[in-house]
N, CA, C and O atoms as a GROMACS GRO file, in nm:
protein
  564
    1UNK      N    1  10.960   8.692  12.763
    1UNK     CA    2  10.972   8.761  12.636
    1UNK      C    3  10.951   8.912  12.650
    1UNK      O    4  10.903   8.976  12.556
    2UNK      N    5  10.991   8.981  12.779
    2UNK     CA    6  10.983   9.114  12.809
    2UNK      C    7  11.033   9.235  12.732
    2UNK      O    8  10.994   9.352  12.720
    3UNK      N    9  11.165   9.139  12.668
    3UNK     CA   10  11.303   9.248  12.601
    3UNK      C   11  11.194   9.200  12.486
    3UNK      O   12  11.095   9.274  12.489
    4UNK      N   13  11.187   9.117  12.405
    4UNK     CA   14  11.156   9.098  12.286
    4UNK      C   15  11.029   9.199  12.268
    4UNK      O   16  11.034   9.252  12.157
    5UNK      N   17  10.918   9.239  12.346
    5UNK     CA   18  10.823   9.347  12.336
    5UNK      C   19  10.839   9.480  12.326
    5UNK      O   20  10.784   9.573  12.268
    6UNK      N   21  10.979   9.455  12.440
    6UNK     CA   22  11.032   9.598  12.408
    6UNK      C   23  11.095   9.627  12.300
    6UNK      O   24  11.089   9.736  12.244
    7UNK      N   25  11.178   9.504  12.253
    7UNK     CA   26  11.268   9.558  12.105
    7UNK      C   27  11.088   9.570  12.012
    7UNK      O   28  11.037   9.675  12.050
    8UNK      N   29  11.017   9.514  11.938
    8UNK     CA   30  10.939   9.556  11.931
    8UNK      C   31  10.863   9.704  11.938
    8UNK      O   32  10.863   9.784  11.845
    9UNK      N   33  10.816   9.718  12.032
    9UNK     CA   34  10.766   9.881  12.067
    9UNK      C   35  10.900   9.977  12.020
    9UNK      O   36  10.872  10.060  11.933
   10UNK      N   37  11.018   9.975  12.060
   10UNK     CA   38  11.102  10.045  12.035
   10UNK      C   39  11.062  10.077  11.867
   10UNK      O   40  11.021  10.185  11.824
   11UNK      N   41  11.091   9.936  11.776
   11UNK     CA   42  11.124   9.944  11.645
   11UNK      C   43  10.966  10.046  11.583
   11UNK      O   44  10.961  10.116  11.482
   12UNK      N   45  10.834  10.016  11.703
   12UNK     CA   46  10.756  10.091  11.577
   12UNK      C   47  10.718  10.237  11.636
   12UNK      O   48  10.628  10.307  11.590
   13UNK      N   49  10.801  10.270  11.745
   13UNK     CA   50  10.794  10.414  11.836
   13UNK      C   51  10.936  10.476  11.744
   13UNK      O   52  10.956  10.598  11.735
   14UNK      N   53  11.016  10.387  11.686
   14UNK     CA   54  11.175  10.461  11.616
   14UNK      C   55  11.053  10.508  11.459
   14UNK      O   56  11.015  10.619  11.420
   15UNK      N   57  11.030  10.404  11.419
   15UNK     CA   58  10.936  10.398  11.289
   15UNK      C   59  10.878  10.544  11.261
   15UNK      O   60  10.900  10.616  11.164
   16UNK      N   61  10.784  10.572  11.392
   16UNK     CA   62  10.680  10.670  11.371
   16UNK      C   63  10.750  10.833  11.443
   16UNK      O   64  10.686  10.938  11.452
   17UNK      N   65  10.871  10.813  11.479
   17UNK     CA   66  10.940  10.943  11.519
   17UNK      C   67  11.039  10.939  11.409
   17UNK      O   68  11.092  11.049  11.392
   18UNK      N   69  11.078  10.853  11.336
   18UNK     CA   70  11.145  10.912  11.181
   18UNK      C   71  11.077  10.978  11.060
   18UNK      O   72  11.133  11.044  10.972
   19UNK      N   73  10.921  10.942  11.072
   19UNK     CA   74  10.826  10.974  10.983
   19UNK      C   75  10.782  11.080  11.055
   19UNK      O   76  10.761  11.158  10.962
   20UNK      N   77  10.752  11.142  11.156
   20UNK     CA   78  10.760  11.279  11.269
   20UNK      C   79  10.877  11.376  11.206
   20UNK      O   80  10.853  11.489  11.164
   21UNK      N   81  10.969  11.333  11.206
   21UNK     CA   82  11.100  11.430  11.226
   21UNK      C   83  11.102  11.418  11.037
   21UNK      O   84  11.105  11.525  10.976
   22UNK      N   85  11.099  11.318  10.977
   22UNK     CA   86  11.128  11.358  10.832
   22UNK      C   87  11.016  11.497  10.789
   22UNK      O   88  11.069  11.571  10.706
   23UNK      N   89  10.910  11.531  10.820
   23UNK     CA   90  10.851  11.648  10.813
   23UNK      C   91  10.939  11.759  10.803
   23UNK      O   92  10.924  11.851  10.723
   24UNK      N   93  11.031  11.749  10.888
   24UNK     CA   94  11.090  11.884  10.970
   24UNK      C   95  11.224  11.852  10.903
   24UNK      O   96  11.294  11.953  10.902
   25UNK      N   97  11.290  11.735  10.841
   25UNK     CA   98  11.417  11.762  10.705
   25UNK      C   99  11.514  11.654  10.842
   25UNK      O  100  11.582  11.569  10.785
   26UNK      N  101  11.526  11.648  10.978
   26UNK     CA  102  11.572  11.554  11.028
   26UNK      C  103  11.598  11.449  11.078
   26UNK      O  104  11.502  11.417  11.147
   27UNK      N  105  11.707  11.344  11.084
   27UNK     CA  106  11.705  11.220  11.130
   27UNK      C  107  11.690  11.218  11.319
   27UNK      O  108  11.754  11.290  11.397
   28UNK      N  109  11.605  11.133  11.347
   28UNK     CA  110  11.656  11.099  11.483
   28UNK      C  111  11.735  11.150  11.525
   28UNK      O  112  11.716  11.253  11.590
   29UNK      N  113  11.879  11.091  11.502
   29UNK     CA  114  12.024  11.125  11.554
   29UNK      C  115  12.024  11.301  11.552
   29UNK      O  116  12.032  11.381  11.645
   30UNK      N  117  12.013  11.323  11.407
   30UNK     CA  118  12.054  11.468  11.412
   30UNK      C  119  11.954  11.528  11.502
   30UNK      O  120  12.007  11.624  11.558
   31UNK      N  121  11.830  11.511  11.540
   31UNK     CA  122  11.692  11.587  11.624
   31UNK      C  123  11.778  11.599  11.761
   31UNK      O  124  11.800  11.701  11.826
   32UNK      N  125  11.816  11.478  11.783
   32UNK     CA  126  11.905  11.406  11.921
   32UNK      C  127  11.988  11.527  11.929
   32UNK      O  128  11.973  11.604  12.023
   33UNK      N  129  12.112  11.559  11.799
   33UNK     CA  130  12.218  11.621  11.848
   33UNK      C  131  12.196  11.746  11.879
   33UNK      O  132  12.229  11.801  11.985
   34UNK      N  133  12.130  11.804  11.771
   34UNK     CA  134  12.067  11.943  11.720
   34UNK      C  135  11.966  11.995  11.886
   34UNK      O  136  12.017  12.098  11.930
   35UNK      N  137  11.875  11.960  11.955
   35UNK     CA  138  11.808  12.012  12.061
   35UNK      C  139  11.922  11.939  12.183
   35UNK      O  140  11.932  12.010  12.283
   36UNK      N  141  11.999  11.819  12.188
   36UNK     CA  142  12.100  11.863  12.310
   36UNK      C  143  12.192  11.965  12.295
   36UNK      O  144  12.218  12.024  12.400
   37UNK      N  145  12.250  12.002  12.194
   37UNK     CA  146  12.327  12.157  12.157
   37UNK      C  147  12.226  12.232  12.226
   37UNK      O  148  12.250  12.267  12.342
   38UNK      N  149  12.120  12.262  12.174
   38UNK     CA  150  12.035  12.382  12.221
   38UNK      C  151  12.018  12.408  12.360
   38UNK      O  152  12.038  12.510  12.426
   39UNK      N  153  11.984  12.314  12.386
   39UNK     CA  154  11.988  12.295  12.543
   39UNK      C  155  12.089  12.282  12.652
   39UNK      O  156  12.070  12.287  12.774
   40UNK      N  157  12.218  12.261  12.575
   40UNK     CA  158  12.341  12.279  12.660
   40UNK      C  159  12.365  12.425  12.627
   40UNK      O  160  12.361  12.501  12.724
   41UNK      N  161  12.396  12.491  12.479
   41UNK     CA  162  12.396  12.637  12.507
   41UNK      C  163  12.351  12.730  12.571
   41UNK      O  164  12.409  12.837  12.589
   42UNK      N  165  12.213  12.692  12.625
   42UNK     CA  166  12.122  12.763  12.751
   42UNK      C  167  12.244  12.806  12.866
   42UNK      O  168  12.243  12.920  12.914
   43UNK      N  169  12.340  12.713  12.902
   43UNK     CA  170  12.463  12.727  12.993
   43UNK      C  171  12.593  12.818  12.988
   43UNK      O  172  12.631  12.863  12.880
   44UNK      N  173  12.635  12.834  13.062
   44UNK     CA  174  12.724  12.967  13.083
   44UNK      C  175  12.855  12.896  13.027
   44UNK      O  176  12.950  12.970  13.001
   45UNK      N  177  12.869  12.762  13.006
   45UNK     CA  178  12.999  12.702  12.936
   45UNK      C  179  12.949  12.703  12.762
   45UNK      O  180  12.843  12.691  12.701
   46UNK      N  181  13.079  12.723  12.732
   46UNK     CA  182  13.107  12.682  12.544
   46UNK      C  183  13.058  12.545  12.513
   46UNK      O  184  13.156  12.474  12.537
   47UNK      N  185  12.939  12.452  12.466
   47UNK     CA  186  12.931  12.343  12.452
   47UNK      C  187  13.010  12.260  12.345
   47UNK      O  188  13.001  12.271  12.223
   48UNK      N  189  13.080  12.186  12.408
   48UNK     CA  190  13.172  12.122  12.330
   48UNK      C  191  13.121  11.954  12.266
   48UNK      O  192  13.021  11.898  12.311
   49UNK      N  193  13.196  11.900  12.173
   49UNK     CA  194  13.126  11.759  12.088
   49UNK      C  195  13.153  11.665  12.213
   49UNK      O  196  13.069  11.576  12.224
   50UNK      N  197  13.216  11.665  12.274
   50UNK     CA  198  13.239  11.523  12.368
   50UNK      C  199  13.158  11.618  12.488
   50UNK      O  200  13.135  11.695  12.395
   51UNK      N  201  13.126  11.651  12.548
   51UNK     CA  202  12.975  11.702  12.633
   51UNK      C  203  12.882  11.696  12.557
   51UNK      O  204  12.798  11.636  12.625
   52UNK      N  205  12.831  11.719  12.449
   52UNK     CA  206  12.752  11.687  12.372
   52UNK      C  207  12.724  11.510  12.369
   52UNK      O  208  12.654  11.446  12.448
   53UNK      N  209  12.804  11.458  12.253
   53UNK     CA  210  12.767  11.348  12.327
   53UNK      C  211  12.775  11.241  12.431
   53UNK      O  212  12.725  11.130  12.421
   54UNK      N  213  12.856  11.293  12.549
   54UNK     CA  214  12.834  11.211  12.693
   54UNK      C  215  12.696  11.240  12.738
   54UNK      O  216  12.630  11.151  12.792
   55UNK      N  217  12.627  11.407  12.712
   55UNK     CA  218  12.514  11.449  12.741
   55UNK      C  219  12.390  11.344  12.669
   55UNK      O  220  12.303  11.282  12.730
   56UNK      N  221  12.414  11.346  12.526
   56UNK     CA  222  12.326  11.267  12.484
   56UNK      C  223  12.350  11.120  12.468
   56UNK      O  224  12.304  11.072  12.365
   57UNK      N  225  12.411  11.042  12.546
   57UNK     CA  226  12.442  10.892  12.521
   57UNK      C  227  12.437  10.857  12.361
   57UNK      O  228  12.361  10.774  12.312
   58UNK      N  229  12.532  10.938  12.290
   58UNK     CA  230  12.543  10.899  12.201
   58UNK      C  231  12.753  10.844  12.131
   58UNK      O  232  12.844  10.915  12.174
   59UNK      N  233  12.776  10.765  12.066
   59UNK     CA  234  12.912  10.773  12.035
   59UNK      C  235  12.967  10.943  11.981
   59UNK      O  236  12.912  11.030  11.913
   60UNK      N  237  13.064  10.937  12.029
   60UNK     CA  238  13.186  11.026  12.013
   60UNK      C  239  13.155  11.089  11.816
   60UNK      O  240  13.093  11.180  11.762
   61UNK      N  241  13.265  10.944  11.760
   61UNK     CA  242  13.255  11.045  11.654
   61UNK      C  243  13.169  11.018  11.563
   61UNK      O  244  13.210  11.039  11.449
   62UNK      N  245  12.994  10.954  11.578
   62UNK     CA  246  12.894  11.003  11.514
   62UNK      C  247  12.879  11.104  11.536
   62UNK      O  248  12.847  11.180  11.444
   63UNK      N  249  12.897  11.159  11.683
   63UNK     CA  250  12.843  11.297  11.650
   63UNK      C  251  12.883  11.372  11.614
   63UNK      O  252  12.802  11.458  11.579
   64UNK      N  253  13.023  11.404  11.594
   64UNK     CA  254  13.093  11.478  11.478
   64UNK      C  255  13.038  11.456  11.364
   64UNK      O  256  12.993  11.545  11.292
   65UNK      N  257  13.035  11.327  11.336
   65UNK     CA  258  12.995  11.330  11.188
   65UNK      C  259  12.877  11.414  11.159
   65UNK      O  260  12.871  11.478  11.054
   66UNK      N  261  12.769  11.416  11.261
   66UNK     CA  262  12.642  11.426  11.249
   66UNK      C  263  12.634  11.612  11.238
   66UNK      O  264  12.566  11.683  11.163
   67UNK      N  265  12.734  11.651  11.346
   67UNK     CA  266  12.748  11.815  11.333
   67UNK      C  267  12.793  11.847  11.234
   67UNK      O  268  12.752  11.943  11.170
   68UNK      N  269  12.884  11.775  11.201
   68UNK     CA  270  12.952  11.828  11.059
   68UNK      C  271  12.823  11.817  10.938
   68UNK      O  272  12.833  11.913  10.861
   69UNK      N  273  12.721  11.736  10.906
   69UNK     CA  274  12.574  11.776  10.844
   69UNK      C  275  12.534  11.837  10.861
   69UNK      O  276  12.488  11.900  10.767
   70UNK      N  277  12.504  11.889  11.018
   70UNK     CA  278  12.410  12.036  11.061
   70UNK      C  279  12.513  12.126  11.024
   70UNK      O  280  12.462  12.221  10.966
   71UNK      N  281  12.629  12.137  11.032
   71UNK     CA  282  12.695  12.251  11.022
   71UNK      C  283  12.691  12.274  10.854
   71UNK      O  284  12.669  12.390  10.819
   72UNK      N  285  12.710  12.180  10.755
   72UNK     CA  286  12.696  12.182  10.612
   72UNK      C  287  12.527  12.261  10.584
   72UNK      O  288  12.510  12.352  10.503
   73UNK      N  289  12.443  12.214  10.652
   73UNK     CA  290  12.273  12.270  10.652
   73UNK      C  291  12.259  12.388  10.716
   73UNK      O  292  12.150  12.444  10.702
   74UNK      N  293  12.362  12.456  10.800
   74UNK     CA  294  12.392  12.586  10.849
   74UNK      C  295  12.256  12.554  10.986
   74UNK      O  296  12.170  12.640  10.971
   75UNK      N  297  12.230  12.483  11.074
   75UNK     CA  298  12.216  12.484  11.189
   75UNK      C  299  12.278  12.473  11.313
   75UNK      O  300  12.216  12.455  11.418
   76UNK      N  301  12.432  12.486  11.303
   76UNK     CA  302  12.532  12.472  11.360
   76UNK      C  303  12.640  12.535  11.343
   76UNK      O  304  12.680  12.524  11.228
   77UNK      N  305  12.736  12.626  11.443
   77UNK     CA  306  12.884  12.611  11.392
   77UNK      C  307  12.942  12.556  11.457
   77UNK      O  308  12.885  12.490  11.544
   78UNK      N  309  13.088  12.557  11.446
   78UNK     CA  310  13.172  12.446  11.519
   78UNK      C  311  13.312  12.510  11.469
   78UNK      O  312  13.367  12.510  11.359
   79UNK      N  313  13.353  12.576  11.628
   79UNK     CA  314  13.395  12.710  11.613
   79UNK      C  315  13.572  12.627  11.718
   79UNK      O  316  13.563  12.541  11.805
   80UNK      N  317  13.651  12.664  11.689
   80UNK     CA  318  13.785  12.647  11.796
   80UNK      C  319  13.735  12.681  11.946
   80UNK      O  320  13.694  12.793  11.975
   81UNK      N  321  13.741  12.601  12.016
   81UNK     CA  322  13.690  12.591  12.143
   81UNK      C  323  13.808  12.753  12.232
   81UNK      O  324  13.929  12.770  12.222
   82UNK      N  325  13.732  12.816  12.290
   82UNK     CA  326  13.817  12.944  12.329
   82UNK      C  327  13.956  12.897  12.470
   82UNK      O  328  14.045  12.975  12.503
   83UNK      N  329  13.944  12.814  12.504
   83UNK     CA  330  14.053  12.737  12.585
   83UNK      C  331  14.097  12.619  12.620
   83UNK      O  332  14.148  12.587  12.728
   84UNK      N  333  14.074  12.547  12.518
   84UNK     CA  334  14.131  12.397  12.477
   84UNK      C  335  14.147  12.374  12.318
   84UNK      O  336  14.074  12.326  12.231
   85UNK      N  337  14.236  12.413  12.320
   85UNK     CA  338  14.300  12.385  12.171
   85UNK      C  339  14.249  12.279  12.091
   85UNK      O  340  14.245  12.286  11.968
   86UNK      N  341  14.203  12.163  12.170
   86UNK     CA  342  14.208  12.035  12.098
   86UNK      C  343  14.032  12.020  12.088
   86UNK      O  344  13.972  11.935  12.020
   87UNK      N  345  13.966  12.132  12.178
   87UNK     CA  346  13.791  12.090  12.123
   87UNK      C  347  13.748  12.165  12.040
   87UNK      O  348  13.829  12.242  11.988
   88UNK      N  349  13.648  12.170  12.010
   88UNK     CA  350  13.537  12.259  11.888
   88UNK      C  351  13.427  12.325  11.982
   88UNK      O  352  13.394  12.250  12.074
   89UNK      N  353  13.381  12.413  11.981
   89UNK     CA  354  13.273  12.461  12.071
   89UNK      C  355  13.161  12.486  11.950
   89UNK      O  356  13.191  12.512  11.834
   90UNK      N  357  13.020  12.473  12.004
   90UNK     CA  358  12.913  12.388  11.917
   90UNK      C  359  12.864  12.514  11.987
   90UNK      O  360  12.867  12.544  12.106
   91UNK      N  361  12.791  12.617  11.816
   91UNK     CA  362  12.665  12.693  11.872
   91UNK      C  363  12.543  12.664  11.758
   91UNK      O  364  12.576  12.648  11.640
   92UNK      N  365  12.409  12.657  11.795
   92UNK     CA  366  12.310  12.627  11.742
   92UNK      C  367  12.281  12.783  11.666
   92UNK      O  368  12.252  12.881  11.734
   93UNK      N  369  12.291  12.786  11.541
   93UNK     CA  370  12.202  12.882  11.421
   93UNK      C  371  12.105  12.953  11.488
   93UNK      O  372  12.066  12.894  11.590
   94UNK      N  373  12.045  13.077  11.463
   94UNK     CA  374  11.913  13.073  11.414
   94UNK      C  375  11.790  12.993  11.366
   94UNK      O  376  11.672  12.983  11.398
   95UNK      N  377  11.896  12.927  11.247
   95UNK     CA  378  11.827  12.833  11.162
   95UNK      C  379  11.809  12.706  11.239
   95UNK      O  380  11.697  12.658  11.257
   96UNK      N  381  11.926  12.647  11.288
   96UNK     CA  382  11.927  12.526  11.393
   96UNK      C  383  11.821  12.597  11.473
   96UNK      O  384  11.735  12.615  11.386
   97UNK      N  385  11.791  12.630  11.545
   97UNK     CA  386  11.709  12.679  11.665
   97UNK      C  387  11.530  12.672  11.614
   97UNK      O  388  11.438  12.616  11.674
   98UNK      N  389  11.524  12.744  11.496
   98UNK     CA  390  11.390  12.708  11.430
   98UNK      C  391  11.342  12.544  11.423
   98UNK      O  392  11.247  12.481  11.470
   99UNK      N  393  11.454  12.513  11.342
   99UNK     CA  394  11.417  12.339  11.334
   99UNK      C  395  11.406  12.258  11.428
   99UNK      O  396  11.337  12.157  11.428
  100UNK      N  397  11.503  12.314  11.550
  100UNK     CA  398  11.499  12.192  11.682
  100UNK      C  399  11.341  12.248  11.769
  100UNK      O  400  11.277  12.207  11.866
  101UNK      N  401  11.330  12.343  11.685
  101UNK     CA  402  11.144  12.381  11.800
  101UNK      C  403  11.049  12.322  11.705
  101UNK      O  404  10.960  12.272  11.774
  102UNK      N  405  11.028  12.306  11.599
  102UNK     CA  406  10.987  12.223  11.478
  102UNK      C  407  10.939  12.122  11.540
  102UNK      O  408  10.831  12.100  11.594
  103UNK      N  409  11.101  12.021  11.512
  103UNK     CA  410  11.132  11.929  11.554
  103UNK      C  411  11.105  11.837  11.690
  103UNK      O  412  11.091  11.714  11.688
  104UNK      N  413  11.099  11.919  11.805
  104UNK     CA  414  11.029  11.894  11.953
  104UNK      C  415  10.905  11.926  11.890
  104UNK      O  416  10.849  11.817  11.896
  105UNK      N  417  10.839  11.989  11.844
  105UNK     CA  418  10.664  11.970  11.865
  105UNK      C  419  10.638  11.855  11.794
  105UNK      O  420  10.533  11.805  11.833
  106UNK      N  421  10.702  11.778  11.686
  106UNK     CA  422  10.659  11.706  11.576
  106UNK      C  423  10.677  11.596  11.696
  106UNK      O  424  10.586  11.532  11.748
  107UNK      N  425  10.851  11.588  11.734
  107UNK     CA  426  10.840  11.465  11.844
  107UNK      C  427  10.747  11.408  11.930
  107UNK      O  428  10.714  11.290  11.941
  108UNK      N  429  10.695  11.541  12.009
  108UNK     CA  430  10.580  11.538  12.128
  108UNK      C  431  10.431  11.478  12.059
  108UNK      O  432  10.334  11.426  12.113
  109UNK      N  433  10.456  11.507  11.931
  109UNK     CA  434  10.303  11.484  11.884
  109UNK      C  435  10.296  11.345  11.866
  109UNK      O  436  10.199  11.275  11.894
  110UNK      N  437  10.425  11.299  11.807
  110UNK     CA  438  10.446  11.142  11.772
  110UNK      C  439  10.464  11.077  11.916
  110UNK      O  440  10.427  10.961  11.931
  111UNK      N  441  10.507  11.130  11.997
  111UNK     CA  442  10.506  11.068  12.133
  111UNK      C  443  10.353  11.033  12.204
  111UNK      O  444  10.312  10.920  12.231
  112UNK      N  445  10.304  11.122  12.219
  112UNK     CA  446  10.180  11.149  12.287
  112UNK      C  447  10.111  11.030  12.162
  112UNK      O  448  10.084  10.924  12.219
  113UNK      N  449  10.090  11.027  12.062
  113UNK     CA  450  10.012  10.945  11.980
  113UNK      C  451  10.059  10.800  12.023
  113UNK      O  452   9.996  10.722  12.094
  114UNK      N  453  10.152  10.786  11.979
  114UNK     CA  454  10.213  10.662  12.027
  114UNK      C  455  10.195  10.580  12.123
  114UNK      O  456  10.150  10.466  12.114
  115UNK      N  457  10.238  10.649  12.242
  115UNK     CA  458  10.214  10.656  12.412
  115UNK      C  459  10.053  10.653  12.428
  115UNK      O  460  10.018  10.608  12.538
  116UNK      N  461   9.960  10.686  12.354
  116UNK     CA  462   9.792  10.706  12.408
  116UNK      C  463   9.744  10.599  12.394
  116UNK      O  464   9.622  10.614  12.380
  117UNK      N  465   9.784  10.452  12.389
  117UNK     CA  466   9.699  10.350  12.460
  117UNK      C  467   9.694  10.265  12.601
  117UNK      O  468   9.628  10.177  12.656
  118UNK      N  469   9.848  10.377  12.629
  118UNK     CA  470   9.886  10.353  12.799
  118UNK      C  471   9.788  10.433  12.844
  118UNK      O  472   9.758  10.407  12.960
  119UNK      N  473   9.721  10.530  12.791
  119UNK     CA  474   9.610  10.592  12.889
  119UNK      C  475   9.778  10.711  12.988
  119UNK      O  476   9.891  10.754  12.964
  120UNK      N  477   9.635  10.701  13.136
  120UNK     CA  478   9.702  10.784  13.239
  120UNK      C  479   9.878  10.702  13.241
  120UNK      O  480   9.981  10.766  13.260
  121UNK      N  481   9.872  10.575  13.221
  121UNK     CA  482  10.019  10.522  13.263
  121UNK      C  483  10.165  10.549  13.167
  121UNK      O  484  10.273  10.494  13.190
  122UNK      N  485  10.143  10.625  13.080
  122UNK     CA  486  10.208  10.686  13.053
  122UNK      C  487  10.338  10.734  13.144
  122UNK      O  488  10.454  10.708  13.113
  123UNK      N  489  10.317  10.775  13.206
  123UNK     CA  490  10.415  10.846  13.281
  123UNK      C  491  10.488  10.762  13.371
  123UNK      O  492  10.610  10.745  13.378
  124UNK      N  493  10.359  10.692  13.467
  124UNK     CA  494  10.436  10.568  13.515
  124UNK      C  495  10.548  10.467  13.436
  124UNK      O  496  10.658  10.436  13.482
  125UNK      N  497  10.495  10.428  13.313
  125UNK     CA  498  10.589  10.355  13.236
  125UNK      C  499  10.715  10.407  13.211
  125UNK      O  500  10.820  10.343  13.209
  126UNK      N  501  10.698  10.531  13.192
  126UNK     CA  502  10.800  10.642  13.149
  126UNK      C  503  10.925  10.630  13.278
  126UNK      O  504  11.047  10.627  13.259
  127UNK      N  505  10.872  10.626  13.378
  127UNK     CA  506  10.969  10.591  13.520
  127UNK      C  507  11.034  10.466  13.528
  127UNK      O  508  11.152  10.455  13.564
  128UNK      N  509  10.951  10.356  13.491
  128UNK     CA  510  10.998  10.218  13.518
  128UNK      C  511  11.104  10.218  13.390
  128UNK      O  512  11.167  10.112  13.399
  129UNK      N  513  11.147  10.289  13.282
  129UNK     CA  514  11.222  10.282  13.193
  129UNK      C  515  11.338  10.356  13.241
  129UNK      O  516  11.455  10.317  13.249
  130UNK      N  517  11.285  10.475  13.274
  130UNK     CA  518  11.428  10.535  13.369
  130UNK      C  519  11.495  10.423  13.431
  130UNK      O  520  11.603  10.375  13.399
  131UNK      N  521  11.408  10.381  13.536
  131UNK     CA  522  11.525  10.301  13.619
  131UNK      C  523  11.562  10.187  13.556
  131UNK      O  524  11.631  10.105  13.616
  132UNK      N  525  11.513  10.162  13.402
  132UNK     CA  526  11.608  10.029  13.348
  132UNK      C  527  11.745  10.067  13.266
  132UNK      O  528  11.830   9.986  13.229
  133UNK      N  529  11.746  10.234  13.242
  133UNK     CA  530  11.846  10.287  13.140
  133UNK      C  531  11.907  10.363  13.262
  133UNK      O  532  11.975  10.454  13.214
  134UNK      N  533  11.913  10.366  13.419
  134UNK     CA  534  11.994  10.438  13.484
  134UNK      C  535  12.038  10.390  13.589
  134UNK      O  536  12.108  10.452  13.669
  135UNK      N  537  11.976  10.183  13.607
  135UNK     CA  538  12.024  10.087  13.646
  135UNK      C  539  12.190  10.078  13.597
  135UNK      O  540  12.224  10.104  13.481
  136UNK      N  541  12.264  10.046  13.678
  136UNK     CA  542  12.428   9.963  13.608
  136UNK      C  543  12.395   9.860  13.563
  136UNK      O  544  12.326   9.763  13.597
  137UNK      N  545  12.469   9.900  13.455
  137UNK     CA  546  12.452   9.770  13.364
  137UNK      C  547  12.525   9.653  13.407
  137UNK      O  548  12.623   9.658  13.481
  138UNK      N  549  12.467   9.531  13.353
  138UNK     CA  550  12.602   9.398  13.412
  138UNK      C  551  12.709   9.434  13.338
  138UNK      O  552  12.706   9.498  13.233
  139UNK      N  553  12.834   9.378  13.415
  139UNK     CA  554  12.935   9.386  13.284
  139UNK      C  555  12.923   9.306  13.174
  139UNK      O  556  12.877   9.192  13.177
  140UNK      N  557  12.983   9.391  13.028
  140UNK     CA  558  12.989   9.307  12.896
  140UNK      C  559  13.071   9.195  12.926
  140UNK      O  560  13.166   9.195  13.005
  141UNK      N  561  13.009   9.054  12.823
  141UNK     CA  562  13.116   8.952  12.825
  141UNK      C  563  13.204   8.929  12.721
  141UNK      O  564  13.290   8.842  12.731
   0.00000   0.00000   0.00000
């Protein structure tokens, strides 16, 4: 019953980082999209929606959908990509930039709370999850 603990923990670690991030006006997803933008703009390339979400393992066109909210809330634009006609190049606000630093401290705080009855193993656990989300997956049936 290993997965079943984990779906579990997941559902009340999702729980207490939606009640984290609703402080700060965002969903999960958008926290997700909003600080991988930030963090891909750090880079000398135009960050585009499909690097965006291959970066964040997230579907394609949620995350349009999801920019197209930040961009309506003005933490985002989503500008004609300067040499591919067919992408959008994604820059994070001012305003985006305030909220996604918000937003990471609120996370870390809900993390660290969460995470503090692993004690020191924290981190260890934190590894053994890597290698279950960077394992190949079996194929779907």
């Amino acid at each position: 019953m290993t997965g079943f603990r984990l779906w579990e923990a997941a559902n009340r670690w999702q729980r207490q980082m939606r009640a984290a991030l609703d402080d700060v006006g965002l969903t999960p997803v958008q926290f997700s999209v909003l600080v991988t933008a930030a963090w891909l703009g750090q880079g000398s390339e135009p960050v585009t929606q499909r690097a965006l979400a291959r970066h964040a393992r997230l579907d394609e066109m949620m995350t349009s959908q999801v920019l197209r909210a930040l961009e309506v809330r003005g933490m985002v634009t989503r500008e004609q990509h300067p040499t591919d006609g067919r992408a959008r190049r994604i820059d994070v606000t001012h305003a985006g930039l305030v909220a996604a630093n918000q937003a990471m401290q609120a996370a870390e705080r809900a993390d660290k709370d969460f995470f503090a009855p692993l004690g020191g193993k924290a981190e260890k656990f934190a590894k053994r999850l890597r290698a279950l989300t960077e394992s190949e997956a079996p194929p779907e049936r």
